[in-house]
N, C-alpha and C positions, 0 to 999 in steps of 0.2 A: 186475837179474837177468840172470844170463850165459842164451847160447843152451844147452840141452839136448844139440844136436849135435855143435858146434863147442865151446862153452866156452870162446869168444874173444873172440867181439861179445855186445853188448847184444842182449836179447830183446825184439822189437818185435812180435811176435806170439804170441799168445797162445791156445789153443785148448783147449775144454774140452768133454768128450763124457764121457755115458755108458752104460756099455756094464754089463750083466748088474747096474743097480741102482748099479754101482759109478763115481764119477765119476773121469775120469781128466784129466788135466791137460798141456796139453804145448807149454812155452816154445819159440820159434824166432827168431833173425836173420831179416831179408828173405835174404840172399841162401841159407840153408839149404833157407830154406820154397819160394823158387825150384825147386830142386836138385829138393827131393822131389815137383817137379808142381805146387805153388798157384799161381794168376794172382793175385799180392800187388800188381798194378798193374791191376787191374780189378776189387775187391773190392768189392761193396755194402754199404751201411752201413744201419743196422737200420731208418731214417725213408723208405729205398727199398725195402727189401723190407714195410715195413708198408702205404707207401701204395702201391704197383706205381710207384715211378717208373726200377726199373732194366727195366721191360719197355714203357715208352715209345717202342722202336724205336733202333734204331742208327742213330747219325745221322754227320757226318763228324768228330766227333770222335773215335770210336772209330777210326778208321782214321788217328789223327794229324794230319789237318787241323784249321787252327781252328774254331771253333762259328762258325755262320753267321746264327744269331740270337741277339740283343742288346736289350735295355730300351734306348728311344734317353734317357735321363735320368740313371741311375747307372749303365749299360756293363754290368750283366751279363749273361751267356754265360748261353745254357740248358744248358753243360753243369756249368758252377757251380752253375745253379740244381738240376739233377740230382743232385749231388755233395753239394749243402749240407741241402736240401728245404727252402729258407728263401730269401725273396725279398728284392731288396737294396731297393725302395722301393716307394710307394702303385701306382708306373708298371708297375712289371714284371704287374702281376696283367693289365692289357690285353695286355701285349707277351709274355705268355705264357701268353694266354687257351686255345691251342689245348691248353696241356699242363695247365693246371688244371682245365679242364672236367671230364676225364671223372674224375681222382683227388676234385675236390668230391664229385660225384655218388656215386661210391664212398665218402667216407668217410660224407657225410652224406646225408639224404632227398628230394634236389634240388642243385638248384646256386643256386635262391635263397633268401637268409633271412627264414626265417617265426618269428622269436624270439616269447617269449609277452608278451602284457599284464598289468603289475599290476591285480588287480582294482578299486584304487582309480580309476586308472588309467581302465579298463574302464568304468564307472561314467559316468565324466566324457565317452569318445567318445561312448558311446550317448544323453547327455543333449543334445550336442552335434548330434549327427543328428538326433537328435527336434527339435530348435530351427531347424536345417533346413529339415526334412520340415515341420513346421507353419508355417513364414515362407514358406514355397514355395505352399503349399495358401492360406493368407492371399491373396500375390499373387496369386494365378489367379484366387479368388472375386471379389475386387475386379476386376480385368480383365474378369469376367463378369457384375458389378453383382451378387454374390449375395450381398448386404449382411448377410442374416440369419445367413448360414453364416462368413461372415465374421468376423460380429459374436463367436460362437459359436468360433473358432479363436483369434479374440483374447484370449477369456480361459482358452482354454485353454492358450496362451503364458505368461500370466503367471501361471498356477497350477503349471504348470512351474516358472517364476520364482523364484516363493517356496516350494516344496517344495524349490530348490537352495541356497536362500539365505538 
């Protein structure tokens, strides 16, 4: 698709607005869309403005210097990682702990994950703690010679046991 403007170059951007219900559509070259005012070299892409990573702070890459932090493992640039909103390995999530923090916590409930339990699942920890909790109380009665209580925990273990099994 040619440029709108020019009718020279290829149209490489693309803009789509509507005005009174009516959608209106409007092809451009970089260097037109330049002409008429857009900053077509510092444009945000939708995975920055969904999660806030184009308000992260200016850092010296906007000013043309290189990015000054780096994943020491696969070498990417936080301002790749800015760019992309996709990290380049398991490494980058420490080495660019300070910019994920607050975007986790914005997309999600926290910054740690509380995933849920299958109930079957479910089932099995709590059967588990209970085996626990009663092998614990066992040991102490014993420690404190309290044989009958003891006695008394022991089969309550193994009625556990066999309600599992």
């Amino acid at each position: 698709m040619l440029c709108e403007c020019c009718q020279q170059n290829e149209a490489t951007i693309h803009l789509k607005q509507v005005v009174n219900n009516q959608p209106k559509e409007l092809h451009l070259c970089e260097g037109c869309a330049e002409e008429s005012g857009m900053n077509v070299q510092n444009v945000m892409s939708i995975p920055e403005i969904l999660f806030g990573l184009g308000s992260l702070g200016a850092g010296p890459q906007e000013n043309g210097a290189s990015s000054t932090k780096r994943c020491p493992h696969c070498h990417m640039r936080d301002c790749d990682f800015k760019k992309t909103a996709r990290l380049g390995c398991s490494h980058c999530y420490e080495a660019f702990a300070d910019e994920l923090g607050p975007m986790l916590a914005a997309m999600h409930k926290g910054t740690q994950h509380k995933g849920k339990i299958p109930d079957a699942f479910k089932a099995t920890i709590e059967k588990s703690s209970l085996f626990s909790e009663l092998h614990k109380q066992l040991e102490e009665a014993i420690r404190a010679e309290k044989y009958e209580e003891a006695a008394f925990l022991r089969d309550r273990i193994r009625e556990a046991g066999n309600a599992a099994g």
